[in-house]
C-alpha positions in Angstrom: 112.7 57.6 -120.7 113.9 60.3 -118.3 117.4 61.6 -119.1 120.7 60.8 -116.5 120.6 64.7 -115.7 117.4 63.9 -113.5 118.7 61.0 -112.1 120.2 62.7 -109.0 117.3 65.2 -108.5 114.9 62.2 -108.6 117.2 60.7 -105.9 117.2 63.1 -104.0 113.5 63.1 -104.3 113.2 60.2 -103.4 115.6 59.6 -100.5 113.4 62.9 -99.2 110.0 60.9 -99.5 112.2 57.9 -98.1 113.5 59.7 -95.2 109.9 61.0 -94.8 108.5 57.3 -94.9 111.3 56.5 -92.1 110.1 58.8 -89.6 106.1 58.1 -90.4 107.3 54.6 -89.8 109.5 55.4 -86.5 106.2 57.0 -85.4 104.2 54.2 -86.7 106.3 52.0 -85.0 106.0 54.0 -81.7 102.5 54.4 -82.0 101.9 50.1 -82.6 104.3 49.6 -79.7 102.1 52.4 -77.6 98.9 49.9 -78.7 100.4 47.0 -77.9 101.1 48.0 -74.0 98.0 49.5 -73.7 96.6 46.1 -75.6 98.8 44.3 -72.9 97.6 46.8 -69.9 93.9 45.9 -71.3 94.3 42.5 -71.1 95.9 42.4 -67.7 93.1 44.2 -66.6 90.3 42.3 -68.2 92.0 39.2 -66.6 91.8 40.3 -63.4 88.1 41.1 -63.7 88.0 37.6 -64.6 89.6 36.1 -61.4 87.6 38.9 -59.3 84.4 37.6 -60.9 85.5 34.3 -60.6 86.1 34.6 -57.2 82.6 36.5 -57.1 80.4 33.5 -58.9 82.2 31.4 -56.2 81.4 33.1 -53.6 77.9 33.6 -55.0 77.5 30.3 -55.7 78.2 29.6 -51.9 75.7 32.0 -50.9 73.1 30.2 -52.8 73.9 26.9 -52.0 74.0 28.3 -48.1 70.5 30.0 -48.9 69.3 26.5 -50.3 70.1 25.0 -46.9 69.2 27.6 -44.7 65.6 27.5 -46.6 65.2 23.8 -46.7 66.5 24.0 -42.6 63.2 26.6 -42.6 60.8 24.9 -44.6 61.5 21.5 -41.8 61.2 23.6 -39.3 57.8 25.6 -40.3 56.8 22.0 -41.4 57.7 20.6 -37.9 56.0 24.0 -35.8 52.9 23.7 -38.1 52.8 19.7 -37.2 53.1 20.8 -33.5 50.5 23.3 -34.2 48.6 20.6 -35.6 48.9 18.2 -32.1 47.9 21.1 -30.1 44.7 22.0 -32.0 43.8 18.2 -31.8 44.2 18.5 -28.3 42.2 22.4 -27.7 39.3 20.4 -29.8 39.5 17.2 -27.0 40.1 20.1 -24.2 36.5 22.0 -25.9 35.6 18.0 -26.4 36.0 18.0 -22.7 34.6 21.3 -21.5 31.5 20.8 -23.8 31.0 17.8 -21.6 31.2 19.4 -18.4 29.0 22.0 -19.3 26.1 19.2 -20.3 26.8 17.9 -16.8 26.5 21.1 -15.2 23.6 22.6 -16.6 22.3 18.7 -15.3 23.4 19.8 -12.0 21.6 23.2 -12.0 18.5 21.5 -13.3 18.3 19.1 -10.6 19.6 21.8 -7.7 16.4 23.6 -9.5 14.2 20.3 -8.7 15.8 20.4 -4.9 15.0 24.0 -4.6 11.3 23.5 -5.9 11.4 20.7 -3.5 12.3 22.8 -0.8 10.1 25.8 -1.9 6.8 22.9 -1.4 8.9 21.8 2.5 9.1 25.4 3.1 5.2 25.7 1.9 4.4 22.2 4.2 6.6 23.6 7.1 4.4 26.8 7.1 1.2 25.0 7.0 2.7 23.1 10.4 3.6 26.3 11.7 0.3 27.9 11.0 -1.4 24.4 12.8 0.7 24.7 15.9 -0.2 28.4 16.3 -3.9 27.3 16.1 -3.1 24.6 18.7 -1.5 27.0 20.3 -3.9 29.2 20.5 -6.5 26.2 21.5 -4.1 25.0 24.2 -4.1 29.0 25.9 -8.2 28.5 25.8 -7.9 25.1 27.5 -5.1 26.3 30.2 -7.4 29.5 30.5 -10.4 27.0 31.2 -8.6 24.6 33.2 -7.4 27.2 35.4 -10.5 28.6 36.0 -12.1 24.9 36.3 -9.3 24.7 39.1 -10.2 27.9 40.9 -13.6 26.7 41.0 -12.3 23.5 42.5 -10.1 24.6 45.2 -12.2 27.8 46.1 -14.6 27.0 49.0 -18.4 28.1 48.3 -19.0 31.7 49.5 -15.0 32.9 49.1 -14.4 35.1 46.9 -13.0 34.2 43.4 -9.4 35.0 42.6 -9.1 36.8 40.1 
């Protein structure tokens, strides 16, 4: 055993390393208190980065739902301009349907004006062939009006006058 001589210097040992212990305590003390408002400042922050993301999913999730709608709006109405597109085409193929028709009834047209023209070409051929018999009749008729005229001077002149010429 230790002897009653070191009894007070062991005390005052120890109430040393006790009063020591105190202040690391105090300063522990300080120090977990110092944690626990910046645990409490942590916390406060990280739950209102929840609300703001909250907040954010909500609003995200209203911007997807208005994207869904705005794209199915789309879709119906790409669906409805290509159905439109659809009834015009139909109707350019009657309209070419149409014109394709026409043209067969043109080029009909042009092939019989042809006919008429070749028609008229032979007329025109016939008419000439008249023309070219009335100048030969013509032509006769000056030799009989020529003769007859000099048959009449022959007539009306008296024998032994001279001829008129």
């Amino acid at each position: 055993m230790t002897e009653p001589e070191d009894i007070p210097t062991r005390i005052t040992r120890l109430e040393g390393k006790v009063a020591e212990a105190l202040v690391l305590a105090a300063g522990a003390d300080e120090d977990v208190s110092t944690m626990q408002e910046a645990f409490r400042a942590q916390t406060r922050v990280l739950n209102a980065l929840r609300e703001t993301q909250l907040e954010q999913g909500s609003s995200l999730n209203a911007l997807q739902q208005t994207q869904l709608e705005q794209g199915k709006e789309m879709r119906e109405g790409f669906r409805k301009v290509d159905d439109r597109f659809e009834h015009v085409d139909d109707r350019l193929n009657q309209i070419d349907s149409r014109f394709e028709h026409v043209d067969d009834r043109l080029n009909q047209i042009d092939s019989r004006f042809e006919h008429v023209d070749d028609r008229f070409n032979q007329i025109d051929g016939r008419f000439e062939q008249v023309d070219d018999s009335f100048r030969k009749i013509d032509g006769e008729f000056s030799k009989i009006h020529s003769g007859m005229a000099h048959i009449t001077e022959l007539l009306t002149n008296k024998p032994g006058e001279p001829q008129q010429e």
